[in-house]
C-alpha positions as CSV (number, residue, x, y, z in Angstrom):
1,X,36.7,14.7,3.5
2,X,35.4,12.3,6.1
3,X,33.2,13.6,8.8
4,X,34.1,14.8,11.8
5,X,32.6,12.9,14.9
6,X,31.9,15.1,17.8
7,X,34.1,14.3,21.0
8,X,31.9,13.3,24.0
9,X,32.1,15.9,26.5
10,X,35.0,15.0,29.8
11,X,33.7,13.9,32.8
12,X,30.0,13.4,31.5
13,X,29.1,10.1,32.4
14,X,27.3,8.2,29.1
15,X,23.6,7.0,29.7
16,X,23.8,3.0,30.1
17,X,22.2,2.0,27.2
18,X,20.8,-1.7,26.6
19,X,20.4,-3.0,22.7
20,X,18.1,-5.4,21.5
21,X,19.7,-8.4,19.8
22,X,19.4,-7.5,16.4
23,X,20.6,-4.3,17.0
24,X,23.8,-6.4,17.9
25,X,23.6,-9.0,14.8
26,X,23.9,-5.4,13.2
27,X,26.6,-3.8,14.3
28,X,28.5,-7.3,14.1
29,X,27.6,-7.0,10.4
30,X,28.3,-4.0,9.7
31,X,32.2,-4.6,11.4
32,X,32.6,-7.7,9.1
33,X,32.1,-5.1,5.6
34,X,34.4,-3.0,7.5
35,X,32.5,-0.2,8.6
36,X,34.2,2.1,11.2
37,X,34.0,1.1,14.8
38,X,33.5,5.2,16.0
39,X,30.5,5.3,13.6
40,X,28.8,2.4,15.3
41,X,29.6,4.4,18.5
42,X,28.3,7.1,17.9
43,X,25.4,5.3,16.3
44,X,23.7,3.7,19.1
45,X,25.5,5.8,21.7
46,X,27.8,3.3,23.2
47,X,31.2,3.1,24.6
48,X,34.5,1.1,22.4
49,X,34.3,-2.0,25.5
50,X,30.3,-2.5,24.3
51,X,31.4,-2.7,20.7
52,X,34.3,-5.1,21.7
53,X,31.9,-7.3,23.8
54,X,29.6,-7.6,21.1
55,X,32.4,-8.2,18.3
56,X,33.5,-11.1,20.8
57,X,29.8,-12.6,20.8
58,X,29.8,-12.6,17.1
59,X,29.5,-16.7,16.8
60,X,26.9,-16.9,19.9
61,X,24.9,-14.2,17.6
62,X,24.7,-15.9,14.5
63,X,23.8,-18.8,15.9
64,X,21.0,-17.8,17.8
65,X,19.6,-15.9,14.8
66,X,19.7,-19.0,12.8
67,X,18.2,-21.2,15.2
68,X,15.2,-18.4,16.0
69,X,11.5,-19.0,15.0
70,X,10.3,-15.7,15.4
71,X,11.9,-12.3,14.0
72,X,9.9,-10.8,16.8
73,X,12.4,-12.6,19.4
74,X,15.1,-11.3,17.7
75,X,14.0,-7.6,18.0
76,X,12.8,-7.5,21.2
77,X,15.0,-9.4,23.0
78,X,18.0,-8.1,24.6
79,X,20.1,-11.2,26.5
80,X,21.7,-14.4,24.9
81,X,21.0,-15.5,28.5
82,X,19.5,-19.3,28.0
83,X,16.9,-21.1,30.8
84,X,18.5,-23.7,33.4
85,X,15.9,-26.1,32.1
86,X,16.5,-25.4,28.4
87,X,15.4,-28.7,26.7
88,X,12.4,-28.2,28.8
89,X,11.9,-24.5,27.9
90,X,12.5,-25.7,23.6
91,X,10.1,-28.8,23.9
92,X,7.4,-26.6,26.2
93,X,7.6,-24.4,22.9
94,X,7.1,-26.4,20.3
95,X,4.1,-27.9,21.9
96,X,2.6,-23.8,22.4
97,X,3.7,-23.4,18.3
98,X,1.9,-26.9,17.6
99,X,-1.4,-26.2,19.3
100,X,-0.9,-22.3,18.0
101,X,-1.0,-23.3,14.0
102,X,-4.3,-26.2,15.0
103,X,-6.2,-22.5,16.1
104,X,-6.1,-23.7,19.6
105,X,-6.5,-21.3,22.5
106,X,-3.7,-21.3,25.4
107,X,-3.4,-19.3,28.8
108,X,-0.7,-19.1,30.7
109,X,-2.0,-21.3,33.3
110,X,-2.1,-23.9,30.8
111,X,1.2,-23.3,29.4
112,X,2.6,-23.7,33.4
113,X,0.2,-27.1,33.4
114,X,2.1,-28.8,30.6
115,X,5.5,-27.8,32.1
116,X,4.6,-29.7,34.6
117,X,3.8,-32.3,32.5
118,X,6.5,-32.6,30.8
119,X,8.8,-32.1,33.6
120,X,7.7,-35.2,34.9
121,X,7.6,-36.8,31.9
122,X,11.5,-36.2,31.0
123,X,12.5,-37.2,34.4
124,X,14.1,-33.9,35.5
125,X,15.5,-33.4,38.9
126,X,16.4,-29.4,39.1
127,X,13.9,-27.4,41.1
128,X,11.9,-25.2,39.1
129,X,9.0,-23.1,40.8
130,X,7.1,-22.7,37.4
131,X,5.4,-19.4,39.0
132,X,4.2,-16.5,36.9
133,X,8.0,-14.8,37.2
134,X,8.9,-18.2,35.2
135,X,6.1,-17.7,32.8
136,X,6.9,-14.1,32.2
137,X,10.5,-14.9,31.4
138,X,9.4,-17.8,29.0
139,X,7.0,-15.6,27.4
140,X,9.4,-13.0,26.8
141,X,11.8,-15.0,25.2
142,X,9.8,-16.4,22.8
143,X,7.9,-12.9,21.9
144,X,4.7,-14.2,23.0
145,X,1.7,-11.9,23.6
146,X,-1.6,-12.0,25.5
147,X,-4.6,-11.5,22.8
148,X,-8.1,-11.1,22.9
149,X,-10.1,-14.2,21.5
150,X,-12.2,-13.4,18.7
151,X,-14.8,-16.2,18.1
152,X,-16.2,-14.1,15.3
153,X,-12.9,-14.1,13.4
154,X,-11.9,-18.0,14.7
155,X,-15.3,-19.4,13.0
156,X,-14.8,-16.6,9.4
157,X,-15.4,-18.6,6.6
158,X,-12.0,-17.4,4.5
159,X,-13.0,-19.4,1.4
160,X,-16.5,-18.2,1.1
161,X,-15.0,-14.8,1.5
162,X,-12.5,-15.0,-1.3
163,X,-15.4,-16.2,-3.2
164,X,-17.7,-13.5,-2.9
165,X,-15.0,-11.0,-3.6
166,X,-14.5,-12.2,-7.2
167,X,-17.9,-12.4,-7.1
168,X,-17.9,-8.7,-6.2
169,X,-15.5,-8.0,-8.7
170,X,-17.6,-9.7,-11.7
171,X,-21.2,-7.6,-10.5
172,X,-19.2,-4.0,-10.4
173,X,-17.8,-5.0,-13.7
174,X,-20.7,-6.3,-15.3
175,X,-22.8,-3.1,-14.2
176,X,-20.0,-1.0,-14.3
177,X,-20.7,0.4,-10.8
178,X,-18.6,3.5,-9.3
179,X,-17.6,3.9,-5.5
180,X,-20.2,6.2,-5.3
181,X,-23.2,3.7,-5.9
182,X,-22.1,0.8,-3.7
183,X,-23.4,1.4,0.0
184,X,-23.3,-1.0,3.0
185,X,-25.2,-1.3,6.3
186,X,-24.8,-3.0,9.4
187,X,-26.0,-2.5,13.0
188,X,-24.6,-2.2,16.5
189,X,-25.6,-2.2,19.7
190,X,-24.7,1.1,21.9
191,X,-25.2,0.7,25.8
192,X,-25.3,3.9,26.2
193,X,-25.4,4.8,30.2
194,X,-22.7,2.1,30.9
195,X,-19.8,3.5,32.7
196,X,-16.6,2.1,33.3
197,X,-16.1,-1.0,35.4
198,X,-12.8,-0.1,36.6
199,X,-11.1,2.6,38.5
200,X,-7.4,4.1,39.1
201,X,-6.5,4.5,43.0
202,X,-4.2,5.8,44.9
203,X,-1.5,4.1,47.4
204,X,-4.1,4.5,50.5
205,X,-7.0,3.1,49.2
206,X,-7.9,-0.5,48.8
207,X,-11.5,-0.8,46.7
208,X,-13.3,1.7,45.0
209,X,-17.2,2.6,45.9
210,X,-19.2,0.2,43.9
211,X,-22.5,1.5,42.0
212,X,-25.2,-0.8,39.9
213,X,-24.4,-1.2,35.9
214,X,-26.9,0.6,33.4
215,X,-27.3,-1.7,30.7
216,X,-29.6,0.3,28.8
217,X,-29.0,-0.6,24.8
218,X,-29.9,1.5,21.7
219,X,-29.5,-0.4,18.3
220,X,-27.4,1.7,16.2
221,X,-28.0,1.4,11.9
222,X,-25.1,2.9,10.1
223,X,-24.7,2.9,6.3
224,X,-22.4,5.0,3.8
225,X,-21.4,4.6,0.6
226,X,-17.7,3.1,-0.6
227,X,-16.6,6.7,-1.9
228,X,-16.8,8.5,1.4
229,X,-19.0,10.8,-0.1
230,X,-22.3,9.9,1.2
231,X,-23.3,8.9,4.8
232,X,-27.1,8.4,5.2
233,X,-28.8,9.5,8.8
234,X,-28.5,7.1,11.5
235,X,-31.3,4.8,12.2
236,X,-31.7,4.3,16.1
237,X,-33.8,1.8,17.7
238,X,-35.0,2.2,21.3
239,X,-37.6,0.4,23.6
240,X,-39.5,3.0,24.2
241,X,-42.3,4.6,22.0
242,X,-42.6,7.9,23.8
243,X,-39.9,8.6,25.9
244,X,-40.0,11.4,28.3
245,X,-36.7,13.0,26.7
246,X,-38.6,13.8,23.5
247,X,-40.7,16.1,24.6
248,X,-39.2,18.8,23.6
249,X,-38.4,17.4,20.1
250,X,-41.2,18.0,17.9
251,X,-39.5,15.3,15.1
252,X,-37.2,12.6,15.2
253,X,-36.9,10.6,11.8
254,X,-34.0,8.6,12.9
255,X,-35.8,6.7,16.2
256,X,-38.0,3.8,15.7
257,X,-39.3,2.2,19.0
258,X,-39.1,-1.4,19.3
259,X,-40.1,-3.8,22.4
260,X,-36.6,-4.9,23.0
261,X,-34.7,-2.1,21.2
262,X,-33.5,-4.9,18.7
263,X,-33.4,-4.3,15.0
264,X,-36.6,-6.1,12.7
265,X,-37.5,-6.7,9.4
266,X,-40.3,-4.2,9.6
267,X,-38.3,-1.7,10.7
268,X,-35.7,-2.1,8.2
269,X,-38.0,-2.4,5.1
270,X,-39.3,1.0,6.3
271,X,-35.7,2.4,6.7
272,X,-34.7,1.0,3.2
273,X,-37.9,2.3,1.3
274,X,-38.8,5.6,3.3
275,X,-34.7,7.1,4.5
276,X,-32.4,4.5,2.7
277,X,-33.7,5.2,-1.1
278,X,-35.1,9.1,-1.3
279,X,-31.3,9.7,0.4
280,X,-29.2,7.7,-2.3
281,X,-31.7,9.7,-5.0
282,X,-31.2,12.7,-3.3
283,X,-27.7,12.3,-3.3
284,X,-26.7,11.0,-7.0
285,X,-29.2,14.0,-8.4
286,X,-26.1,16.2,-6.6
287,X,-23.0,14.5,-8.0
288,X,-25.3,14.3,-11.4
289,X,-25.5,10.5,-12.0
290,X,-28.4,9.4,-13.9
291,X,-31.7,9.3,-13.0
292,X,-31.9,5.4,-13.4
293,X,-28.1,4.5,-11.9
294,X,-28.0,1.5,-10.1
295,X,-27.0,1.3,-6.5
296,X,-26.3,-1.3,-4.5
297,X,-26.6,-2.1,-0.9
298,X,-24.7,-4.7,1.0
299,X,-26.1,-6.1,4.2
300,X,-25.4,-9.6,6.5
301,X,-27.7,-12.2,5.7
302,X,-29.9,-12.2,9.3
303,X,-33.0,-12.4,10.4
304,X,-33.8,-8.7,11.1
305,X,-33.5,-8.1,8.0
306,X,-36.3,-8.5,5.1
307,X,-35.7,-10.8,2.3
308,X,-33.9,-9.7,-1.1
309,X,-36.9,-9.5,-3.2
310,X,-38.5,-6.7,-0.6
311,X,-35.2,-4.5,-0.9
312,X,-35.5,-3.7,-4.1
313,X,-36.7,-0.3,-5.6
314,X,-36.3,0.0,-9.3
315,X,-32.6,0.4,-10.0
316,X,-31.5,0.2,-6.0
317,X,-31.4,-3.5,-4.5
318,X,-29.9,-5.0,-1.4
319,X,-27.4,-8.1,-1.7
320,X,-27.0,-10.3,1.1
321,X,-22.7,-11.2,1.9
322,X,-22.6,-15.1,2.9
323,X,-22.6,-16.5,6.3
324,X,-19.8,-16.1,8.4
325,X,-17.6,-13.1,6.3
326,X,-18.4,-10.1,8.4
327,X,-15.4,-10.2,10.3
328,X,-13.5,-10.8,7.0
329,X,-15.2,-8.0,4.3
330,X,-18.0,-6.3,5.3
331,X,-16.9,-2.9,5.6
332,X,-18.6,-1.5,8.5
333,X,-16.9,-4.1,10.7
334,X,-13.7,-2.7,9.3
335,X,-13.2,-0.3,11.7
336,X,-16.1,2.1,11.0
337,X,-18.1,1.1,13.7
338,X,-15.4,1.0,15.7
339,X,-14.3,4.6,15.1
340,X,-17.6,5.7,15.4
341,X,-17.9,4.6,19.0
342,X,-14.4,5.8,19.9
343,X,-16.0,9.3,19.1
344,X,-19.1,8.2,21.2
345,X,-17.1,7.6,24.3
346,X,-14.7,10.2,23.4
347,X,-17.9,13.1,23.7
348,X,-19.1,11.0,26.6
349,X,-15.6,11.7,28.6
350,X,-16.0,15.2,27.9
351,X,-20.0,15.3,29.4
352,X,-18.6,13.3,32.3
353,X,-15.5,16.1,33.2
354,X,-18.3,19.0,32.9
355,X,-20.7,16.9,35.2
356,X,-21.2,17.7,38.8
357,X,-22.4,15.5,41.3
358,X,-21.9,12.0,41.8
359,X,-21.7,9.0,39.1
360,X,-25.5,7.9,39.8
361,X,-26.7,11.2,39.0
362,X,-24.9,11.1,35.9
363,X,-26.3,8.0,34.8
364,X,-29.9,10.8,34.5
365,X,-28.3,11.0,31.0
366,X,-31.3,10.7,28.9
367,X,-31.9,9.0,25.2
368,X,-32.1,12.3,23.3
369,X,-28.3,13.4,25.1
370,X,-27.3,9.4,23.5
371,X,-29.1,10.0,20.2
372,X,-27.2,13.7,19.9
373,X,-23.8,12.2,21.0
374,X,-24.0,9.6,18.5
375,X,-24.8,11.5,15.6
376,X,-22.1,13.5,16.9
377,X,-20.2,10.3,16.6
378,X,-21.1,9.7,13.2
379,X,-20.9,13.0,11.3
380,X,-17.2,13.2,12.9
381,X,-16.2,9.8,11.1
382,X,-14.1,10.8,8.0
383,X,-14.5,10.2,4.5
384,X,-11.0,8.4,4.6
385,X,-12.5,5.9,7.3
386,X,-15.0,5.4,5.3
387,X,-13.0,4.4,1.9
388,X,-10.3,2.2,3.6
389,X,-12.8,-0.1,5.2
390,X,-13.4,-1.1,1.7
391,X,-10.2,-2.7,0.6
392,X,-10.3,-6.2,2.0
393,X,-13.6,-6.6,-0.1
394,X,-12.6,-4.1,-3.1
395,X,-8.8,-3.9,-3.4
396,X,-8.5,-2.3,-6.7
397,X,-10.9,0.2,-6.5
398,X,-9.7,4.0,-6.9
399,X,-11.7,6.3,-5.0
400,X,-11.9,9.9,-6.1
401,X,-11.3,12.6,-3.7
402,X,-14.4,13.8,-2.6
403,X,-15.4,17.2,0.3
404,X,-16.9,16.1,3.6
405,X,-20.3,17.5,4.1
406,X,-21.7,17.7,7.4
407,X,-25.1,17.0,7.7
408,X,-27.9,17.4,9.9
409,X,-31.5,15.9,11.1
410,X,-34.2,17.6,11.6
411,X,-35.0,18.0,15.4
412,X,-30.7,18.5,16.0
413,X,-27.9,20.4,14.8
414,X,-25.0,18.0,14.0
415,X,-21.8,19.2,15.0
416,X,-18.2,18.5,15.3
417,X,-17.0,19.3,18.6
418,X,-13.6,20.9,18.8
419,X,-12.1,20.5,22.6
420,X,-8.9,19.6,22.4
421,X,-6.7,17.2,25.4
422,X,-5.4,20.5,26.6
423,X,-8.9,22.3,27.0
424,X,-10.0,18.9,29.1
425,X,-7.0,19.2,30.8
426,X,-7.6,23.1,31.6
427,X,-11.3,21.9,32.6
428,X,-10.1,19.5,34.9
429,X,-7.9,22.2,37.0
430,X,-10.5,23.4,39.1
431,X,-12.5,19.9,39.4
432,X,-13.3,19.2,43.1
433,X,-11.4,15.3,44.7
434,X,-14.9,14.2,45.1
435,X,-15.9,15.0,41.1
436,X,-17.3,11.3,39.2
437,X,-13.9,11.8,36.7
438,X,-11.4,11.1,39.7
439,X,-12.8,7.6,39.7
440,X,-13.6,7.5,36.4
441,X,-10.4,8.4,34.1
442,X,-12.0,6.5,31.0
443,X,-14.9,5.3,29.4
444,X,-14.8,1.2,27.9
């Protein structure tokens, strides 16, 4: 028995719904094979004239979707509605689509530039303002996007990457090497009093109270092994040998003083020997691997750190990756890092909310309150993290499933905290107008 569809109610008007082209190519698809115009209705909620309408577009439709570039286009757009200027608008295009696959970089100022150009060029005589409304409507119909440029990723060296990962493959092979005994370290730099640069405002006000930038910088070390399983304390470089915030802290293994807080090669031969070995020992003694298992450390070939033949101790050496592949396979640049510091700001958000007083006494936040926050930080990254940032360099590895330990250092309790948005949002209730997190809604 076919299925009964429900009668819209009389005299309730129907919400004016707007589909997306494919969404039309669709339903003018599903019509040809016969399907039943009151299913399509009730479908995407539309009235028998829209499905008419479209039915009578049917040729328009089919051609547009086999003269599109882009399935993007397609999807998003919503209107067969063509440019006045629309040899201009199709040459303009395959200019952007040209310079696009040579890795060039194009704003929309320049786009509006080479209008012009060609404009003149082609000996058009209809006015065209080529203002940003014409940009935005050219850029929507060709589904193109604003993106960051990432001169890391523009200068990766792809072929020395795919090289490296069979020569991966061939070294976990050859030593036949588990998840558990392949680490990998990288650094980051954590300015860690800097406070948003931009504010929200309200209709009535026209600038927001200024205040001078912290730039204060901590180098951050993280490492952790491909299983998940294993994330060794976080080495923290500072500028300052003694600082005032530590004197309450009678030990503090993971801070190493340096005169411009940068990472060195004596710092991190003293990490690998004295924190980076005794922890992966430590730690295969409790999964019961072999005394003498290998392990093996991957690291970015730079100056601050020492050379191979120092970073090795007995069965656990370093390996340098090639120039120009972080971006591509090293695993903390993955998104580890990255979800690290989104915990960092994240707890920093939270600090800010409970603060009173204005954003220059805030910035009193001291080096031990950054060193807790982003150990915090750390010990909240999850063992899933962890193991995906490993694909791109180790596809066909199967990691086992393995508990999440939290861990401490000596000197601080390491903790996951547990506020949730509604708490903050409770917290916030009561906050006074003239409170630092009414200018300050987020943390970059």
């Amino acid at each position: 028995m076919a299925s009964k569809i429900p009668a819209k109610s009389k005299g309730k008007k129907r919400k004016r719904v707007v589909l997306a082209l494919k969404q039309k190519i669709d339903i003018c698809t599903r019509l040809e094979k016969g399907e039943n115009r009151n299913v399509l209705m009730q479908e995407y909620d539309v009235g028998s004239s829209t499905i008419y309408d479209i039915r009578a577009q049917k040729g328009q439709l089919f051609k547009f979707f086999a003269s599109c570039k882009s399935n993007k286009a397609v999807e998003q757009r919503r209107t067969l509605h063509m440019p006045r200027l629309e040899q201009l608008d199709s040459v303009l295009y395959e200019w952007f689509s040209f310079k696009q696959s040579e890795g060039a970089s194009i704003s929309g100022p320049m786009l509006i530039e080479k209008a012009k150009v060609f404009y003149k060029q082609m000996q058009l005589t209809e006015p065209c303002a080529f203002s940003d409304g014409w940009l935005s409507c050219f850029k929507v119909r060709h589904s193109i996007r604003k993106l960051d440029v990432s001169s890391e990723q523009k200068s990766a060296d792809r072929e020395a990457a795919e090289k490296y990962c069979e020569f991966f493959r061939n070294l976990i092979a050859e030593h036949d090497l588990s998840p558990e005994q392949i680490y990998n370290a990288d650094e980051t730099c954590l300015f860690w009093r800097c406070l948003p640069n931009s504010t929200l405002a309200g209709a009535s006000e026209s600038r927001a109270a200024g205040f001078k930038q912290n730039k204060d910088r901590l180098t951050v070390l993280t490492c952790a092994n491909a299983a998940g399983s294993h994330k060794i304390k976080l080495l923290v470089t500072g500028k300052y040998n003694h600082p005032r915030a530590f004197k309450s802290v009678a030990h503090l293994p993971v801070y190493r003083a340096q005169g411009n807080s940068w990472m060195n090669k004596e710092i991190f031969y003293d990490w690998f020997h004295h924190v980076f070995v005794p922890a992966v020992k430590e730690h295969f003694r409790k999964i019961s691997l072999p005394e003498d298992s290998k392990a093996i450390l991957l690291l970015n070939n730079c100056r601050a750190h020492s050379h191979e033949t120092e970073l090795v101790s007995v069965n656990i050496f370093a390996i340098f990756l090639p120039a120009s592949v972080t971006s591509l396979i090293q695993p903390m640049d993955q998104g580890i890092i990255q979800n690290m510091k989104y915990y960092y700001r994240r707890d920093f958000l939270r600090e800010l909310i409970n603060h009173e007083g204005t954003v220059q006494d805030f910035q009193s936040h001291n080096i031990k309150d950054a060193i807790f926050n982003v150990a915090c930080a750390w010990n909240s990254v999850k063992s899933e993290t962890l193991r995906r940032a490993r694909i791109k360099l180790w596809p066909s590895v199967m990691f086992a499933e393995v508990s999440s330990d939290e861990d401490e250092f000596e000197g601080f309790k390491v903790r996951v905290r547990k506020n949730t948005l509604a708490q903050i949002l409770e917290m916030m209730k009561d906050t006074p107008s003239s409170h630092p997190i009414n200018n300050f809604m987020k943390v970059s």
